[in-house]
C-alpha positions in Angstrom: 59.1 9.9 54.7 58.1 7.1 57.0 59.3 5.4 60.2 60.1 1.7 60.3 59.9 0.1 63.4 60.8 -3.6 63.4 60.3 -6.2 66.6 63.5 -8.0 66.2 63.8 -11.5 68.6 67.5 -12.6 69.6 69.5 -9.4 70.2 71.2 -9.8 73.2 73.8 -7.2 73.6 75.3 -4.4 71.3 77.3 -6.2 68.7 73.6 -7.6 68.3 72.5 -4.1 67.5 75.5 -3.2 64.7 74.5 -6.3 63.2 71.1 -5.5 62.8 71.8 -2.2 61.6 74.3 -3.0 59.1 71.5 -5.6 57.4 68.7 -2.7 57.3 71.4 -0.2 55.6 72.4 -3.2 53.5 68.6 -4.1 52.2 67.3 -0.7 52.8 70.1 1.7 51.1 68.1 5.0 51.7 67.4 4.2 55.4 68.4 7.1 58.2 68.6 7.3 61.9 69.3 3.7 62.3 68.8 2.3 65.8 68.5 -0.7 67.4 67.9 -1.6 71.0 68.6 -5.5 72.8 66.6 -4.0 75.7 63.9 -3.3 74.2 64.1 -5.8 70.9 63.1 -3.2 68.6 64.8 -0.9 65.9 64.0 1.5 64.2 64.6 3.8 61.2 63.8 6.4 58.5 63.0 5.5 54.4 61.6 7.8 51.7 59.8 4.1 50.9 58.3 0.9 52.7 61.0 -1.6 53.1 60.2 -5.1 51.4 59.1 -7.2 54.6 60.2 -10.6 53.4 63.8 -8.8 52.4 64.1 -7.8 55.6 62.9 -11.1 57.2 65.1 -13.1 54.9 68.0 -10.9 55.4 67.9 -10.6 59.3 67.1 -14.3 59.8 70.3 -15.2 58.2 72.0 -13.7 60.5 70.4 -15.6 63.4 68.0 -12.8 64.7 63.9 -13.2 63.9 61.7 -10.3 62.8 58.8 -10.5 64.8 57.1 -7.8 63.4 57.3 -4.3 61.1 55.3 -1.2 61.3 55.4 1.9 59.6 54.3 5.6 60.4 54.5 8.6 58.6 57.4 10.5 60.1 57.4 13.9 60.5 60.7 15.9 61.3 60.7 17.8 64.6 61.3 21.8 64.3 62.3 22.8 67.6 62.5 27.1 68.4 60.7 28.1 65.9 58.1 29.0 67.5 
């Protein structure tokens, strides 16, 4: 599993954010734990697979946003009291 992060420019308030999120589940159909933040300009989510970078850039920029950047990490779930 990995963990997408993607610098997003133009989000500017929470209908921003649904409309990011919707094109990441749209070109990424196995994504979870979709988030997206104006504040901070990122979002973020989870793939069994790296996302196509130009999809994604292509498919956000037609909706008026820019992706500045993507970076992925292996994600790793967090057990908590089991220890």
């Amino acid at each position: 599993m990995l963990k997408v992060t993607l610098k997003i420019e133009g989000m500017m308030c929470g209908m921003c954010e649904a409309h990011i999120n919707d094109v990441i589940r749209k070109v990424v159909p196995n994504a979870k734990k979709v988030k997206s933040s104006y504040a901070k300009g990122v979002s973020t989510f989870i793939s069994e697979t790296e996302p196509d970078k130009d999809e994604l850039t292509d498919a956000i920029s037609e909706t008026g946003y820019t992706l500045q950047a993507m970076d992925t990490e292996e994600y790793t779930k967090k057990l908590f009291g089991l220890f």
